[in-house]
DRENLO-28902 format. One record per residue: x, y, z of N, C-alpha, C, O in turn. Coordinates in steps of 0.2 Angstrom, whole numbers. Layout:
BEGIN
X|Y|Z|X|Y|Z|X|Y|Z|X|Y|Z
...
END
This chain:
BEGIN
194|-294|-67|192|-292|-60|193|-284|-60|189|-280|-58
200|-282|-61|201|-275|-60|197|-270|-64|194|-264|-62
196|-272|-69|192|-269|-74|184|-270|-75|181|-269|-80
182|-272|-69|176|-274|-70|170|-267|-66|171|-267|-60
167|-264|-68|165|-260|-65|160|-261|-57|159|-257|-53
158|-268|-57|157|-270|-48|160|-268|-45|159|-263|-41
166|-269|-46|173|-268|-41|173|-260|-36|175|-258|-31
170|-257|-41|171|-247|-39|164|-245|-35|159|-248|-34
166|-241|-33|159|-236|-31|160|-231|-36|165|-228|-38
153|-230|-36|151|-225|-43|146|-221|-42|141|-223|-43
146|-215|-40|137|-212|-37|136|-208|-46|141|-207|-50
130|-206|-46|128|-203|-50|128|-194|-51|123|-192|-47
131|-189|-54|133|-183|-52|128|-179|-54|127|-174|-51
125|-181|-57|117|-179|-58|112|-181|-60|108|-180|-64
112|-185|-51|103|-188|-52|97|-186|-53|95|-181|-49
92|-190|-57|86|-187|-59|85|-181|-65|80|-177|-66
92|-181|-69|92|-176|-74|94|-180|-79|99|-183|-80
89|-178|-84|89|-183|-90|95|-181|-94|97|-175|-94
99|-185|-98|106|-188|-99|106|-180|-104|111|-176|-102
102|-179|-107|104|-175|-114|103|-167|-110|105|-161|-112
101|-168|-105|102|-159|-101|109|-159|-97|110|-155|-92
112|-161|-98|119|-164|-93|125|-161|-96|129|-164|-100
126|-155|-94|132|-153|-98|139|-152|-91|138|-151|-85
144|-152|-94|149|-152|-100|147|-158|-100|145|-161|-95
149|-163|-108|148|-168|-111|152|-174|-105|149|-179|-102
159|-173|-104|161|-177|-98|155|-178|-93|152|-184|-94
152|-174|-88|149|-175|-83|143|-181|-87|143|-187|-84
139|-180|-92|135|-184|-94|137|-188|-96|132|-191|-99
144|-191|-97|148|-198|-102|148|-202|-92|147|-208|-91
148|-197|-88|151|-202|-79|144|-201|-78|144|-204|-72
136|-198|-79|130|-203|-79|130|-208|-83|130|-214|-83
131|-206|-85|130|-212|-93|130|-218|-90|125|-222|-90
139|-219|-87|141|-226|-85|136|-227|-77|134|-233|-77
136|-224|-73|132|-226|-69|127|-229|-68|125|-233|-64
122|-225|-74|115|-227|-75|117|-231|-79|111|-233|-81
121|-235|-83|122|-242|-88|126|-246|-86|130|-249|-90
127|-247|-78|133|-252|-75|132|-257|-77|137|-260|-78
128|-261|-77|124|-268|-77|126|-270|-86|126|-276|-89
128|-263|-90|130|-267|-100|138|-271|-97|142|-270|-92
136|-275|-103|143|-277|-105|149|-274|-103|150|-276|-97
151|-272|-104|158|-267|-110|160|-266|-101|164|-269|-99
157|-263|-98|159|-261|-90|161|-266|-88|166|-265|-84
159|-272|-88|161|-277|-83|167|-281|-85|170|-286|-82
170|-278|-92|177|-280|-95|181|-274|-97|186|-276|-100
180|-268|-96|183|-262|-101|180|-254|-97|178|-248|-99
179|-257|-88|179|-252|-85|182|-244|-85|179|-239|-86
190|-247|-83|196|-242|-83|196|-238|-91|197|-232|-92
195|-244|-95|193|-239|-103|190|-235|-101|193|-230|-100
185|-235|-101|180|-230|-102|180|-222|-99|179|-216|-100
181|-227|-91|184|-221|-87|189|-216|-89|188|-210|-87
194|-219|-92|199|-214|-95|197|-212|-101|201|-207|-102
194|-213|-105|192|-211|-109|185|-203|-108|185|-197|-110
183|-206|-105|181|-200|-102|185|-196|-98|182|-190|-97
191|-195|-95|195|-191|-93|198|-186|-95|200|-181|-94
199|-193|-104|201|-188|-108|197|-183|-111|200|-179|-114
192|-183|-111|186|-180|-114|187|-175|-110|188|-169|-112
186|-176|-103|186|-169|-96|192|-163|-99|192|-157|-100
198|-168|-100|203|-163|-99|203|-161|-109|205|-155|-109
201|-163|-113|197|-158|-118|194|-152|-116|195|-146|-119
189|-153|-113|184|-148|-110|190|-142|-105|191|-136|-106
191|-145|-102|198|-141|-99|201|-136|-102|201|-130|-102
205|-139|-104|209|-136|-109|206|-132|-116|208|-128|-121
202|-133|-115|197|-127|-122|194|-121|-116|194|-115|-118
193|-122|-109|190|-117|-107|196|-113|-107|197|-108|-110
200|-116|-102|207|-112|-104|211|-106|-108|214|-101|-106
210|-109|-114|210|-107|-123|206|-101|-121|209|-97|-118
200|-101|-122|196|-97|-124|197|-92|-118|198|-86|-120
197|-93|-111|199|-88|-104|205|-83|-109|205|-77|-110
210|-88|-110|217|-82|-110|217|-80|-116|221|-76|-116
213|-81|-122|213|-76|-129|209|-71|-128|209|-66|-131
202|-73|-122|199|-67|-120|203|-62|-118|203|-57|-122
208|-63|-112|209|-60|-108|215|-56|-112|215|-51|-110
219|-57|-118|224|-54|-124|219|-50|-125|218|-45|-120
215|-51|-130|210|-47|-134|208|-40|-129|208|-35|-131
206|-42|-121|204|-35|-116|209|-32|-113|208|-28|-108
218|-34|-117|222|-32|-112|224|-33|-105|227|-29|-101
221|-40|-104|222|-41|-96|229|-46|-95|231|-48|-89
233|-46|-101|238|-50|-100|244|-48|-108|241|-44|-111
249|-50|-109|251|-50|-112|256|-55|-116|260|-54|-121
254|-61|-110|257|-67|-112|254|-73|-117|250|-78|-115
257|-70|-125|254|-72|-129|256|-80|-130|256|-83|-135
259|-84|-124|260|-91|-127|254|-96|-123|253|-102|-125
251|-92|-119|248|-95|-113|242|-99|-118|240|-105|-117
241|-95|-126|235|-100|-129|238|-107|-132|237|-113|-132
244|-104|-134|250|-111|-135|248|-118|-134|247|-123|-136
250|-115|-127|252|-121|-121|245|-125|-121|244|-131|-123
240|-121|-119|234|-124|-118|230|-130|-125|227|-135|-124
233|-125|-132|230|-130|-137|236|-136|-139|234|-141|-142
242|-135|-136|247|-143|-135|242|-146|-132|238|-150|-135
241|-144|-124|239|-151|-121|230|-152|-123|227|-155|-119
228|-149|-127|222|-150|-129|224|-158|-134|223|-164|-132
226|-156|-141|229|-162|-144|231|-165|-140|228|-171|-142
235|-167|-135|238|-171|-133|233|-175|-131|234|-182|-132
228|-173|-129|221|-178|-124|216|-181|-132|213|-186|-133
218|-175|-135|213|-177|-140|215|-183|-144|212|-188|-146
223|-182|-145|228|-189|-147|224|-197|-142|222|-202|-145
225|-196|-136|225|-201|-133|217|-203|-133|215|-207|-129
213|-201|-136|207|-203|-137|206|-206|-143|202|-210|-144
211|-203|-150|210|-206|-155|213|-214|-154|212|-219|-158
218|-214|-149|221|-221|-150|215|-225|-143|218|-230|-140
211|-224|-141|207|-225|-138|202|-229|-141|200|-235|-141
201|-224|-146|195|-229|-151|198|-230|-156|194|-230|-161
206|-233|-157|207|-238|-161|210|-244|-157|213|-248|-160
208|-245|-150|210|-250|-145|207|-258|-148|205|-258|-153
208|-262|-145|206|-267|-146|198|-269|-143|193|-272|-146
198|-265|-137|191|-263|-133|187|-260|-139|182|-263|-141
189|-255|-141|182|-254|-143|183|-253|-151|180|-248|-154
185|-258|-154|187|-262|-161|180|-267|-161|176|-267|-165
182|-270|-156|176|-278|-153|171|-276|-155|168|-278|-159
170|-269|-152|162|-267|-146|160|-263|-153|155|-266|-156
162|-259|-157|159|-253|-161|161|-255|-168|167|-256|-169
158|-255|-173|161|-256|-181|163|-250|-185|159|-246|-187
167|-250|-185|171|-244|-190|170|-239|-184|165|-235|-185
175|-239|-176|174|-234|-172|178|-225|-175|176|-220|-175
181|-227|-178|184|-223|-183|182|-216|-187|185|-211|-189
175|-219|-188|168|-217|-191|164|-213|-186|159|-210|-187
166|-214|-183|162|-209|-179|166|-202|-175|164|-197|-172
171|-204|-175|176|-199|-174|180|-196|-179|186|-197|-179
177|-193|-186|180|-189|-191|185|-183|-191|191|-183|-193
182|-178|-188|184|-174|-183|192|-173|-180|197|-170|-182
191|-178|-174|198|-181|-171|201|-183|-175|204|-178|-177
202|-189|-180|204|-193|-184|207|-186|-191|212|-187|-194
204|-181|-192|206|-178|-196|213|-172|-193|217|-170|-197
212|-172|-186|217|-166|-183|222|-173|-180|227|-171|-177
220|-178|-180|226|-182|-176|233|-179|-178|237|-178|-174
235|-177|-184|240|-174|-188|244|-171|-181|247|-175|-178
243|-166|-178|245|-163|-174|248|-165|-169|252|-162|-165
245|-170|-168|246|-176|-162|253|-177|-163|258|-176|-159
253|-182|-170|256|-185|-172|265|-182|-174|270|-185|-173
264|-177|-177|270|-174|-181|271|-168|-176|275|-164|-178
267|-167|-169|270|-161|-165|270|-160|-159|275|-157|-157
264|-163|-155|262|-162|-150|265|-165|-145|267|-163|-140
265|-175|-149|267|-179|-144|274|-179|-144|278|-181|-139
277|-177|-151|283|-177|-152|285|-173|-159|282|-176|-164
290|-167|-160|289|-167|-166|292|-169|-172|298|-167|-171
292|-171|-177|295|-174|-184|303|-171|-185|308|-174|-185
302|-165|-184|311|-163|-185|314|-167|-179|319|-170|-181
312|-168|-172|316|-170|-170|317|-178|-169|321|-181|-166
309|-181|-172|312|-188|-174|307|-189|-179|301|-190|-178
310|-189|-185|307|-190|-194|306|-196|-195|310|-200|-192
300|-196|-199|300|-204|-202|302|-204|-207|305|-198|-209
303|-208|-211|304|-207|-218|303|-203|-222|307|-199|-223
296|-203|-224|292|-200|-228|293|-193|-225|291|-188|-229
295|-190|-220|293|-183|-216|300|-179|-220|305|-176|-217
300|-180|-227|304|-173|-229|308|-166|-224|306|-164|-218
313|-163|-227|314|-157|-225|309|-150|-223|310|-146|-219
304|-152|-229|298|-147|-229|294|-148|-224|293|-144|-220
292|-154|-224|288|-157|-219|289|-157|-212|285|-157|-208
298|-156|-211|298|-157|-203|297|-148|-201|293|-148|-196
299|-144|-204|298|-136|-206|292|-136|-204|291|-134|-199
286|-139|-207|281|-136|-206|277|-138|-202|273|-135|-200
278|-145|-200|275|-147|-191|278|-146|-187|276|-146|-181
285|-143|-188|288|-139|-182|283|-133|-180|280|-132|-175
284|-128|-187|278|-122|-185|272|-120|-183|269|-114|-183
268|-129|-181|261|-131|-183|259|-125|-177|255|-120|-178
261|-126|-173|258|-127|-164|264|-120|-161|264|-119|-155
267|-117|-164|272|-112|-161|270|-105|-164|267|-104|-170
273|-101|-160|272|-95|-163|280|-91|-165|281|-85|-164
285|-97|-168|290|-93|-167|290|-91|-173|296|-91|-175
287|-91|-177|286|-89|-185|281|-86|-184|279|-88|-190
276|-81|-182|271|-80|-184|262|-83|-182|263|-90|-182
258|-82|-182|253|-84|-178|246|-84|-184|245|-78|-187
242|-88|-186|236|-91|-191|229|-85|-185|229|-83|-179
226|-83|-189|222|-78|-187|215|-78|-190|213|-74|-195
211|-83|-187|204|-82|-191|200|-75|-189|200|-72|-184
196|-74|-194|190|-68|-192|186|-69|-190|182|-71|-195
183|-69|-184|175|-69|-182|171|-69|-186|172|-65|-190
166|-71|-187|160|-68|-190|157|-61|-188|157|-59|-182
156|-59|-192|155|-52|-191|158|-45|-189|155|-39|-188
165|-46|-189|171|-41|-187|173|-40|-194|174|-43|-199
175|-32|-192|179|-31|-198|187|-32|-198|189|-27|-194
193|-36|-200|195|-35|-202|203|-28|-198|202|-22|-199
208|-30|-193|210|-27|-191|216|-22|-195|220|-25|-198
216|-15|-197|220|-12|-198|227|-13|-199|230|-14|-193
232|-14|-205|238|-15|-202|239|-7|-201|237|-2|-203
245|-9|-197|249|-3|-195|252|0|-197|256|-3|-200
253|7|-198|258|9|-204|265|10|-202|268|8|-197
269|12|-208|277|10|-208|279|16|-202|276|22|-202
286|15|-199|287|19|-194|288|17|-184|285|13|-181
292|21|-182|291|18|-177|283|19|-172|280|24|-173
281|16|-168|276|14|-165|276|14|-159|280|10|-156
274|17|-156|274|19|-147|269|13|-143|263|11|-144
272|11|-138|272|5|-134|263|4|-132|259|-1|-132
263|9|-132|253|10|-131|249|7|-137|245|3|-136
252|10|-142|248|7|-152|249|4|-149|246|3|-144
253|-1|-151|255|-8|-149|252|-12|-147|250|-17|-150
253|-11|-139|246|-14|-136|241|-15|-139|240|-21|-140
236|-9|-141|231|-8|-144|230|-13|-149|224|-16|-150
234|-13|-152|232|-16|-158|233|-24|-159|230|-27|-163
238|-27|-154|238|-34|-153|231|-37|-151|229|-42|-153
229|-31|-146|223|-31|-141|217|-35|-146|214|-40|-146
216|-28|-152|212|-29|-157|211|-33|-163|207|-33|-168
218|-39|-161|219|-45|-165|217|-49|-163|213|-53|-166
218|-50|-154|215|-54|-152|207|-54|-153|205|-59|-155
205|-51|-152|197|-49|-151|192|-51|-156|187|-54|-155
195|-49|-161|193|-49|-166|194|-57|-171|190|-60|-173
199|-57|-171|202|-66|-172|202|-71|-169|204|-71|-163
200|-77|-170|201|-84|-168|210|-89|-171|211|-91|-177
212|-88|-166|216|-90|-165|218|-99|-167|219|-104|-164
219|-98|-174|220|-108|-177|228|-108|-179|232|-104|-179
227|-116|-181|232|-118|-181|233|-122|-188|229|-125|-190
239|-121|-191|240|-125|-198|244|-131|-199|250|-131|-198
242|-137|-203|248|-143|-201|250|-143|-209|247|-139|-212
254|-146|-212|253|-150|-217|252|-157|-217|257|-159|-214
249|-161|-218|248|-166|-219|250|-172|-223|245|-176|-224
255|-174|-224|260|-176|-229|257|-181|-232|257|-182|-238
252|-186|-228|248|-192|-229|242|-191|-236|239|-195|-239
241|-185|-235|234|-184|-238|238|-178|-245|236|-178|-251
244|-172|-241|245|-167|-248|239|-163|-246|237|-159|-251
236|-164|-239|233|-156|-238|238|-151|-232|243|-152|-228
232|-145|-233|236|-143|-225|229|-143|-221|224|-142|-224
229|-144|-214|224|-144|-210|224|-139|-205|229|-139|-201
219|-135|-205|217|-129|-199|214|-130|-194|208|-130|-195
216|-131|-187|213|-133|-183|212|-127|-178|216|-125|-174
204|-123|-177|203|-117|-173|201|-122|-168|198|-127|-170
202|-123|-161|201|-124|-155|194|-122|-151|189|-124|-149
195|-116|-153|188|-111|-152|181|-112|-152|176|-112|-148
183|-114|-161|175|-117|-162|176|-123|-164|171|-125|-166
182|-128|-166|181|-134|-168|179|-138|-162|176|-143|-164
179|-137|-156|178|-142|-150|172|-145|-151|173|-150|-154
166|-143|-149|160|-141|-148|160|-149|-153|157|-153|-151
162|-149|-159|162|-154|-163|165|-160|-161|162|-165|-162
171|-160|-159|175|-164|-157|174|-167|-152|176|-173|-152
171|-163|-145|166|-166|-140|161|-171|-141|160|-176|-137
157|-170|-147|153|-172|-147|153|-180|-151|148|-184|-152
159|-180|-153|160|-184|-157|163|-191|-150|161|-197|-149
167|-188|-148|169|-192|-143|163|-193|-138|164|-198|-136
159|-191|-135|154|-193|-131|150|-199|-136|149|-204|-133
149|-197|-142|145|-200|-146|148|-208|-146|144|-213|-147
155|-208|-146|158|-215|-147|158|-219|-139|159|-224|-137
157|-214|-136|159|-217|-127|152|-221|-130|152|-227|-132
146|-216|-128|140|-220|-128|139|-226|-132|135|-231|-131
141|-226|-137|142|-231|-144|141|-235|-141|136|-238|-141
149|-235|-136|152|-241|-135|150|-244|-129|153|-250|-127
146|-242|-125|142|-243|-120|137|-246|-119|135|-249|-115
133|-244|-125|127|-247|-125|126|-253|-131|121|-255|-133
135|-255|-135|133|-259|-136|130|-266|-136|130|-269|-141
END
């Protein structure tokens, strides 16, 4: 009964706009369900879905955030470089809770190999896993080497150094020369990494013997797409 979608009221957040003009992908995952209340899946596995689109919202969230405060480094409007940090933890973090979302029993039943359709997620869960939710140095599996706890500690932190993609079409930031530097270069120049760079992240992988890059920036867009893709899957099964 609780889980049944009769039970709620539900309005439509944009009615008479066809599903695929419906952006951000959340807003069109909560048509979706409104205009498919009468399937299956809703009438046993409401609250599912629900949060799972939640999760998807606060994905979108948390990337607009990302992308606001590396702006905001790169124009000099701030200088607090942990602010992308923070924002890309609780990004994985929502993104984790989606991957175990579509390894539930709900939508095991409802979708064949849900797994398959979330490569993506499934490929950055790493992050989830060995840092985000918790990290490996400070509670190791087995298998989580010395090396390994090192370098999932450093996945997601800047107290080592920070991973720095290049834009398309930028050149390449100046290193600095040797000597001391006046507080203004400095700026300048941090300014001009930002701007210029996308701002990713590095795991090791222990399971697989890769390492994995994960840019927030531009991987989302894919990531989004993949979990809407699975909502809907499992809805209109």
């Amino acid at each position: 009964m609780l889980n049944n979608i009769d039970n709620y009221y539900s309005r439509d957040p944009n009615e008479g706009v066809a599903l695929e003009d419906i952006l951000p992908l959340s807003a069109r995952a909560r048509a979706l369900v409104v205009r498919s209340r009468q399937r299956s899946l809703l009438k046993v596995g409401f609250i599912n879905i629900a949060g799972a689109i939640e999760m998807l919202a606060g994905m979108e969230y948390h990337h607009r955030n990302l992308v606001r405060t590396c702006l905001e480094l790169g124009e000099g409007e701030t200088d607090d470089e942990t602010a992308p940090d923070h924002e890309a933890v609780a990004y994985v973090n929502r993104m984790g809770q989606f991957y175990f979302f579509a390894k539930s029993a709900l939508i095991t039943n409802a979708v064949k190999d849900p797994l398959a359709l979330i490569p993506t997620i499934v490929n950055f869960a790493v992050f989830r896993m060995k840092h985000s939710a918790h990290r490996s140095i400070d509670a190791p599996k087995p298998r989580d080497t010395d090396g390994l706890q090192w370098s999932h500690a450093r996945s997601m932190s800047s107290s080592m150094g920070r991973m720095m993609l290049l834009k398309p079409g930028k050149e390449a930031t100046q290193v600095l020369p040797a000597g001391p530097i006046d507080e203004r270069a400095w700026r300048a120049h941090k300014s001009e990494l930002w701007r210029k760079n996308y701002l990713t992240f590095q795991i090791h992988d222990g399971d697989t013997g890769s390492r994995k890059n994960l840019t927030i920036e531009t991987d989302h867009a894919v990531i989004a797409s993949e979990a809407y893709a699975l909502i809907q899957t499992a809805i209109m099964s």
